[in-house]
N, C-alpha and C positions, 0 to 999 in steps of 0.2 A: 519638825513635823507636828508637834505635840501645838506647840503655839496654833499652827494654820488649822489645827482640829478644835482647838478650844476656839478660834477665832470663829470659824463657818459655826457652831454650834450658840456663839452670843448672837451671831447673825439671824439666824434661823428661831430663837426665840425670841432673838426683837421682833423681827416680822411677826408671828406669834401673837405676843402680846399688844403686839401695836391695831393690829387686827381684831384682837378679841374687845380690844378697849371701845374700839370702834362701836360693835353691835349695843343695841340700846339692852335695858335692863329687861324691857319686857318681852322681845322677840327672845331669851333665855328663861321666862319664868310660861311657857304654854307649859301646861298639865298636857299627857296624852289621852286624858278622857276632852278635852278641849279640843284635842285637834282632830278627834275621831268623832267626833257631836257635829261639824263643819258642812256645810253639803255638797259640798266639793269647792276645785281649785278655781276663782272667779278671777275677774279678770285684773283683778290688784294684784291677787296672788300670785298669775302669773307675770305681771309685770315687776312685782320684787325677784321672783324668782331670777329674770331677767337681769337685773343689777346686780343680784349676787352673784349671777354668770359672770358679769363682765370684773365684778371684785376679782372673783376666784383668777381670771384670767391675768389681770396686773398683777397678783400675787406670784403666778407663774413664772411670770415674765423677770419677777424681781428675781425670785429662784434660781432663776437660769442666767441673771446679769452677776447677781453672787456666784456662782458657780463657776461662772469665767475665769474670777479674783484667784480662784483654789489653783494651788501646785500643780503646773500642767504635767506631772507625771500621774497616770491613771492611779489610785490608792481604791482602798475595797471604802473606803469615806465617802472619796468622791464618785464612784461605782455608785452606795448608797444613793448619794443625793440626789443622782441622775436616774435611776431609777424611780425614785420618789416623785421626780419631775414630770417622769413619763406616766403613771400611774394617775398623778393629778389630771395630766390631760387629757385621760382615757378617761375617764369619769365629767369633765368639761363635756368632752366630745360627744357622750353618752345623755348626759341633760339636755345638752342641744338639740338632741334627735327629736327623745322624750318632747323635748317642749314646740319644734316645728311640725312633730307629727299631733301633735296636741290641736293644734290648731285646724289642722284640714279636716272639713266634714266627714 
């Protein structure tokens, strides 16, 4: 059990850091006096926004193919995970709104 706990847990900061390695240096180095100077969300903006939706959503996806892997006996681990999994989506679900009601006059 210790193994399959130590395993999902390299898993899960692989994806992590695999991820973080990803974003470039300067979308990490905005100041919030930067981002609140802005005159709003334009239409680059919302079209990153847009791709990191669809990141966020293969990340999920990975989440949930890892999860499979894990001991098909329910553990408060894999409870965790699954929870984590559904909270990520609730938050997808919730940007998606945001950003399609963004859009209508």
């Amino acid at each position: 059990m210790r193994l399959a706990s130590a395993l999902i847990v390299v898993v899960f900061l692989n994806v992590g850091i695999t991820h973080a390695a990803q974003l470039p240096a300067a979308a990490t180095a905005v100041s919030p006096v930067q981002a609140a100077t802005t005159a709003g969300p334009g239409q680059n903006d919302i079209q990153e926004l847009r791709q990191d939706l669809q990141k966020m959503k293969g990340l999920v996806q990975q989440m949930e193919k890892n999860l499979a892997f894990v001991d098909t006996t329910q553990s408060p681990l894999k409870h965790q995970f699954q929870l984590e999994i559904d909270m990520w989506k609730t938050v997808i679900e919730e940007m998606d709104r945001k950003l399609n009601s963004s859009k209508r006059p």
